[in-house]
N, C-alpha and C positions, 0 to 999 in steps of 0.2 A: 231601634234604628241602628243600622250597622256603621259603623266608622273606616269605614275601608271608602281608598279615592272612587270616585266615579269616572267611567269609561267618557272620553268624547262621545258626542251621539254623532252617528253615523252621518254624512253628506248625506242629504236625502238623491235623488236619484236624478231629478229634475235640473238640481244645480250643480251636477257633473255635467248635465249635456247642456247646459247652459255656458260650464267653463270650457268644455271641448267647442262648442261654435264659437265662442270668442277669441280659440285660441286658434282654431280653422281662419279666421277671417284675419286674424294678426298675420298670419304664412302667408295669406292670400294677400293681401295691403302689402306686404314686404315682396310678393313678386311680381306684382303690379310694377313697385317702385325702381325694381331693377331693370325692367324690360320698357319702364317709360310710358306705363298705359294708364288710363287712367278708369277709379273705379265705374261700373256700371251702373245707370241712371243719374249719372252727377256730371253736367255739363256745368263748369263754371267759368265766369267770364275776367278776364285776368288784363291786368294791366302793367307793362313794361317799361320798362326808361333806358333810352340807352345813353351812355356815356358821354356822348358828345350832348345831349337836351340836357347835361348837369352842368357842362363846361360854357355851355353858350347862356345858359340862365346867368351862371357865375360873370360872365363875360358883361350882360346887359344890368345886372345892380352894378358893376363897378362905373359902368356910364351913366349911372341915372333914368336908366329905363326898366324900371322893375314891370311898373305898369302896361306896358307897352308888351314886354315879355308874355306876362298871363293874360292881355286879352289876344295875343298869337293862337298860345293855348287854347283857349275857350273856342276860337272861332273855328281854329284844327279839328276838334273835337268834332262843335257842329257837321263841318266838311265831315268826319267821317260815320257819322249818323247819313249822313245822305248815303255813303256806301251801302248803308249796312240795311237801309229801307229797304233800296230795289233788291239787293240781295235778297230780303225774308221773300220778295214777292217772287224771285225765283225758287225758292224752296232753301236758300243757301242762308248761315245766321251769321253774326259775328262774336267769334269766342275772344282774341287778342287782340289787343289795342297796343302801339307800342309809340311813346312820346320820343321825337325826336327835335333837333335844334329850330327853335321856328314853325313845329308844326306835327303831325301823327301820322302816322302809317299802319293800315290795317291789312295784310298778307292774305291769302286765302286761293286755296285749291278750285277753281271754280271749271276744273276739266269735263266737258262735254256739253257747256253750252257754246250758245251759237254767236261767234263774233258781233252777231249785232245785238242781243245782248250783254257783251263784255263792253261793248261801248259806250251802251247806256249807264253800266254798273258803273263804268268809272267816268261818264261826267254827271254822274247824282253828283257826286261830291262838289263838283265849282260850282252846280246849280243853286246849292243851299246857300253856301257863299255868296253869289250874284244878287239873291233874294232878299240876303239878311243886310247886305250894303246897300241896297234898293229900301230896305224897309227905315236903317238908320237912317237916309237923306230925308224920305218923305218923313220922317221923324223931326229933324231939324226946321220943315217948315210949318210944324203943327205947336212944336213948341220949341221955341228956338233958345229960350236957357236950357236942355239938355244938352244942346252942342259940346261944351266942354267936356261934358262925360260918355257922349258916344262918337265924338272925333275918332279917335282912335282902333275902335271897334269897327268902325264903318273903314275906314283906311285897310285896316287889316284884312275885313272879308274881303274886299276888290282887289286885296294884294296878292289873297291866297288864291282868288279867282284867275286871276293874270297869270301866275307863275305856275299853279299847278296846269295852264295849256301847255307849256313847254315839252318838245317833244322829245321828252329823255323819260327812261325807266329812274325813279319807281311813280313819277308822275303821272295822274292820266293826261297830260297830253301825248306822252310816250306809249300810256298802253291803247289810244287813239290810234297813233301813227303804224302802232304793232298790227293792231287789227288791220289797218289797209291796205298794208305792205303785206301782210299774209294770205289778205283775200285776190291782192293782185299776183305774188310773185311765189306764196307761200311760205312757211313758218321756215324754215334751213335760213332763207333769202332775209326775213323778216327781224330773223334774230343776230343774223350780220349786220346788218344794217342799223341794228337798235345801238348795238356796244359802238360802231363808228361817230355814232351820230348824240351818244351817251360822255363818249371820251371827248368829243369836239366840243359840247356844251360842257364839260368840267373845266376844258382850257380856255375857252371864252371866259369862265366866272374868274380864272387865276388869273388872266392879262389885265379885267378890269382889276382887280383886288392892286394888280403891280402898276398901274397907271396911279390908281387911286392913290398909292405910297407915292409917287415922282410927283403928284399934286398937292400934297401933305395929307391928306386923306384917308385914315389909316380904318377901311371898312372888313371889318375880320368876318364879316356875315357872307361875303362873295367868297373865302375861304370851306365855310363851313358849307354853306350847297355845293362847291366842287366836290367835296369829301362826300357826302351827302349822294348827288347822282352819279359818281364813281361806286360807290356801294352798291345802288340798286341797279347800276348798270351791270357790273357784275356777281348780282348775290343770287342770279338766279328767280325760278318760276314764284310767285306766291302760291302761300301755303297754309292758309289759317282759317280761311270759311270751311266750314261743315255742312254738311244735309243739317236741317233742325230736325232733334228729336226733344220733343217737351218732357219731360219727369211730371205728368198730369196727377201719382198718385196722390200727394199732400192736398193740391186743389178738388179732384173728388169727394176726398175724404169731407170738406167743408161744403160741395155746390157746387157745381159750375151753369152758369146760363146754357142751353143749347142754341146753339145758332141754326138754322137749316137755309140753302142756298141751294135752287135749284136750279140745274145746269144740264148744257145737251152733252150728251156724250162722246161727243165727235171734239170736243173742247180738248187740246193739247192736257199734260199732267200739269205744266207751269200754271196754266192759267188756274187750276184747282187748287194749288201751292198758294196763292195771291188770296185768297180768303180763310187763312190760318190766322187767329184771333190770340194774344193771348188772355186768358181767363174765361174762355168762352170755349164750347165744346160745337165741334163743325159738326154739322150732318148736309152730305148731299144729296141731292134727290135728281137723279138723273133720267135723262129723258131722251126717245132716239129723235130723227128729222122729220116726225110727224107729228111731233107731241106727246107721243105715248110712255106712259111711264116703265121704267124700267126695271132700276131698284133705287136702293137706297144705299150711300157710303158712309162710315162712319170714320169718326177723324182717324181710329184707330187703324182704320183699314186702307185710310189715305196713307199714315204712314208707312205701310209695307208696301205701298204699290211703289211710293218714292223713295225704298231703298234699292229697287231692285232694277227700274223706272226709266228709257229716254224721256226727259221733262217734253220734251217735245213731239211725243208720241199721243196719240188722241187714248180719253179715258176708255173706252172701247175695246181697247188692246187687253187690258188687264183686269178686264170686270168677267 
């Protein structure tokens, strides 16, 4: 046996192109991150806080309202779960959530649907509120020691109910009054009028806030929504909902139930949008205005018609 060192054994060949796609996918991650995009098949759902929802928290433990604070929270939330429903049934999802003082604000691109649409999407949100302060009262007379523990929560929905009608951006009762100033006078007309009527409801919040002070009444919450609809009155269109695109391979991989929904094909794309399941794989079975079968859509083929898609175009167009 010879005593002389032994050579490294050679990288086999497998795990050079193993470290070359690794190292391909590092270059690619690093220009993603400089250009702000984000990788392909990974939609993740991301949650913000802005500055002022740290100050106004801070603000209410030093009052003795911590509780009061997070059931604000909670109900916001809820409110925008209502957004985010009728969104999916437009085909639209919700990626960011962003907590602010009192309450949450979800943005979103929702360009080329139809104003009576946009108005629905945004009084989903005071509906769920309405529902959920309707549901604590009838709570209160089924068992009335809960009281104590859902006072507050019931106050709150009906507070967020009330105040998100105001007719300022980034409220929907603002993006109500957007809609029907645009349908009457159009969008130039619509968007003048938002920021007048944005800037009048800020100075309303600051006169009461300064009355409040001349009656000893030192209410710092009338400060923080002037600050608040001065932002969204000027911060511009929302910008956060997306088309849904599922990442279905991990669920394949394990099963997915198939759903089949059979539909005329005269049916708008929206209405097709509205029976996207998730963990259920759609198939449609489309049919013309005699009954006769057509073909057959698969989810995956519903999503290219609605990348490309007026939702409001019958499936017909694109089959």
């Amino acid at each position: 046996m010879s005593d002389a060192p032994r050579l490294p054994a050679a990288r086999p060949a497998a795990a050079g192109r193993a470290a070359a796609g690794r190292a391909r996918s590092f270059r690619a991650r690093l220009r993603r991150r400089r250009k702000g995009e984000k990788a392909p098949g990974r939609e993740r759902f991301t949650v913000s806080v802005h500055p002022l929802f740290v100050l106004y928290g801070a603000y209410c433990c030093l009052r003795g309202q911590l509780f009061a604070f997070l059931a604000a929270t909670v109900c916001a939330v809820m409110h925008e779960c209502g957004h985010a429903w009728y969104a999916a049934r437009i085909g639209c999802r919700l990626r960011r959530l962003c907590l602010l003082p009192g309450g949450a604000l979800v943005q979103g691109d929702i360009e080329g649907i139809s104003l009576a649409d946009e108005v629905r999407l945004a009084l989903a949100g005071p509906a769920v509120n309405a529902v959920s302060a309707a549901l604590f009262a009838a709570l209160w007379w089924l068992a009335p020691e809960t009281y104590p523990y859902t006072e507050a929560a019931a106050l709150t929905s009906f507070s967020l109910f009330a105040v998100n009608l105001l007719p300022a951006y980034p409220l929907d009762g603002g993006r109500v009054l957007y809609c029907a100033l645009a349908r009457l006078r159009g969008e130039p007309f619509a968007q003048r009028a938002m920021r007048v009527v944005g800037v009048l409801l800020a100075l309303a919040c600051a006169a009461l806030f300064a009355l409040g002070c001349v009656w000893g009444e030192w209410n710092f919450s009338l400060l923080f929504y002037a600050s608040f609809i001065l932002g969204g009155t000027f911060g511009g269109k929302d910008c956060r909902y997306e088309r849904i695109r599922y990442d279905l391979a991990p669920r394949l991989a394990r099963g997915m139930e198939v759903r089949r929904v059979a539909l005329s094909a005269a049916c708008p794309v929206k209405k097709a949008l509205a029976y996207f399941e998730r963990g259920r794989w759609l198939e449609l079975l489309l049919f013309d205005g005699q009954g006769r079968f057509l073909c057959a859509l698969s989810q995956a083929q519903l999503y290219e018609i609605a990348e490309r898609a007026d939702i409001y175009r019958p499936l017909s167009d694109y089959i």
